[in-house]
C-alpha positions in Angstrom: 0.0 0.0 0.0 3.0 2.7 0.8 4.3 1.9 -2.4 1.2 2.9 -4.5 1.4 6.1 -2.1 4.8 6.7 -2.9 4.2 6.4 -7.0 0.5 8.0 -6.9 2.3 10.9 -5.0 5.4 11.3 -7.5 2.1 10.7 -10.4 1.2 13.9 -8.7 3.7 15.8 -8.3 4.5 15.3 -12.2 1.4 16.2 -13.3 1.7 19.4 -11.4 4.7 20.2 -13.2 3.5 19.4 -16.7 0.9 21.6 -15.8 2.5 24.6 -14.9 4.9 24.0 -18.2 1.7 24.0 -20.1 0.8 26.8 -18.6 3.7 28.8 -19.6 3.6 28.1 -22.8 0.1 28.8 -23.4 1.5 32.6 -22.1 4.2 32.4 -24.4 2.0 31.5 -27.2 -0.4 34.4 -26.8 2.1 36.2 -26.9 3.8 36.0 -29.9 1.0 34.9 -31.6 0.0 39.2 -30.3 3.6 39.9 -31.9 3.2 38.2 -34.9 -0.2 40.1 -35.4 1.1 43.0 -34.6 4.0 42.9 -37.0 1.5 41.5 -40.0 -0.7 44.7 -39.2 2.8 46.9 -39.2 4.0 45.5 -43.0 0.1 46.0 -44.2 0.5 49.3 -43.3 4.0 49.5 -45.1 2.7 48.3 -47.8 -0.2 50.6 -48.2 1.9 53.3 -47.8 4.1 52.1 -50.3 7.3 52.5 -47.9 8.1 48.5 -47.9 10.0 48.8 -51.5 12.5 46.7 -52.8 16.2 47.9 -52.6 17.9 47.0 -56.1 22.1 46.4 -55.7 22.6 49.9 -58.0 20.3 51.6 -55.5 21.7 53.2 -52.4 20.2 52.2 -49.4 17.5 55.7 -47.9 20.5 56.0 -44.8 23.4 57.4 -47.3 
């Protein structure tokens, strides 16, 4: 009987921590799923703007 105990508590305590990885990286994936919006919304916007052009090699880059 101690023995199933000992390996439902260590059962337990495993779950917990599979849990709280889950858990983390449900946060992380909200957030860069939030980035990833944010930085599709940013290059729509480029590119009505018409900023987001292509730099040809005879063109000088807009810092020089």
């Amino acid at each position: 009987m101690q023995a199933l105990e000992e390996k439902l508590a260590h059962l337990m305590r495993s779950v917990d921590e599979m849990s709280d990885v889950v858990s983390g990286q449900a946060r992380e994936i909200e957030l860069l799923n939030r980035r990833v919006a944010m930085l599709m919304q940013r290059e729509a916007q480029r590119e009505a703007e018409g900023t987001g052009g292509v730099v040809f090699g005879d063109e000088t880059p807009p810092h020089y």
